[in-house]
C-alpha positions as MATLAB code, in Angstrom:
seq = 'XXXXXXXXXXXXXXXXXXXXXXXXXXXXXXXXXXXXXXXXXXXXXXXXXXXXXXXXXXXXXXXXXXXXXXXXXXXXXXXXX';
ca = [
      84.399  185.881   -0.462;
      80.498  186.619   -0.138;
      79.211  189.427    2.084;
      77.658  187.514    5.247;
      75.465  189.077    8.045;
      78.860  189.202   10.245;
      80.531  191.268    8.094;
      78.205  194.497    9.205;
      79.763  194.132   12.504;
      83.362  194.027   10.671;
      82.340  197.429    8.625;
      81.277  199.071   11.873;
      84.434  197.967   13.475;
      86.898  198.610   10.829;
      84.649  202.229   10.109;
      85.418  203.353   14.086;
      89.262  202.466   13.768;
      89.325  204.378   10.830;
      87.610  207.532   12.736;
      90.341  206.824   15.244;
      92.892  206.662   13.210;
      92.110  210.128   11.353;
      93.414  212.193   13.912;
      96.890  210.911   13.457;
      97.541  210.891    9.174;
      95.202  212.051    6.488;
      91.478  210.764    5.832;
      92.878  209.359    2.615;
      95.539  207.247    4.143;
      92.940  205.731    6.969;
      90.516  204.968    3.989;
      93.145  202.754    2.147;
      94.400  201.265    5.449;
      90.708  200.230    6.623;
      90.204  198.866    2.925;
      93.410  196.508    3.229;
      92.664  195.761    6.314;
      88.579  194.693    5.460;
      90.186  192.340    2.636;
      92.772  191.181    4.526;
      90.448  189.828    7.554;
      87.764  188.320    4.802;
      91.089  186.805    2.765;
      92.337  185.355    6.242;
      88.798  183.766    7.657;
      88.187  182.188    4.455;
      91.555  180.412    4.283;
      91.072  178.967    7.886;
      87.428  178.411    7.228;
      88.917  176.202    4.345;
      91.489  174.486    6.170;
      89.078  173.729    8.991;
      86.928  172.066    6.112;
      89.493  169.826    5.167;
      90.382  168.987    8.347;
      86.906  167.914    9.420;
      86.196  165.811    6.061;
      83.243  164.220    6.895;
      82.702  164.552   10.330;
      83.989  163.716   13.879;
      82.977  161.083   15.906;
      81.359  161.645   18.905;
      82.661  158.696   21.102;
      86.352  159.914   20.608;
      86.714  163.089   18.489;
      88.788  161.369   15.340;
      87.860  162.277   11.884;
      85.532  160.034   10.413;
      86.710  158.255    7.389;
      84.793  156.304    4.499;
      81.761  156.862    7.021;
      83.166  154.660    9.813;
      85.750  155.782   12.843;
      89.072  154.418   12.616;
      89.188  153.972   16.146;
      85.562  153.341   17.550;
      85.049  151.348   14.563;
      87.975  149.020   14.363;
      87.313  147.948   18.245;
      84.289  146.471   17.966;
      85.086  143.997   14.769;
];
């Protein structure tokens, strides 16, 4: 989990719910809440960011949209042999 340019607009965010949420329970509690909340969203995009990675593999093709195997399509590929 490495800090990227996005993540300033994530601290903003996170830093005006927690501003929000201070009227309602203690400065203390909407700290901790903000904080669990920051790691949880960073845990959660890298995860899918991960699984979209493995999904891809090497690439998609651009005739069809399948995931390119062994650098060849398995279905562009296999109808013109």
């Amino acid at each position: 989990m490495k800090f990227e340019r996005r993540d300033i607009i994530l601290i903003a965010g996170l830093l005006l719910f927690m501003i929000g949420l201070i009227p309602f329970m203690s400065p203390a509690y909407a700290v901790i809440i903000v904080i669990i909340m920051y790691f949880g969203i960073k845990f959660y995009v890298a995860k899918r960011r991960q699984l979209m990675e493995q999904d891809v593999g090497e690439g998609l093709c651009l005739d069809c949209g399948a995931k390119i195997h062994e650098k060849k399509c398995p279905n562009c590929d296999s109808s013109k042999e």
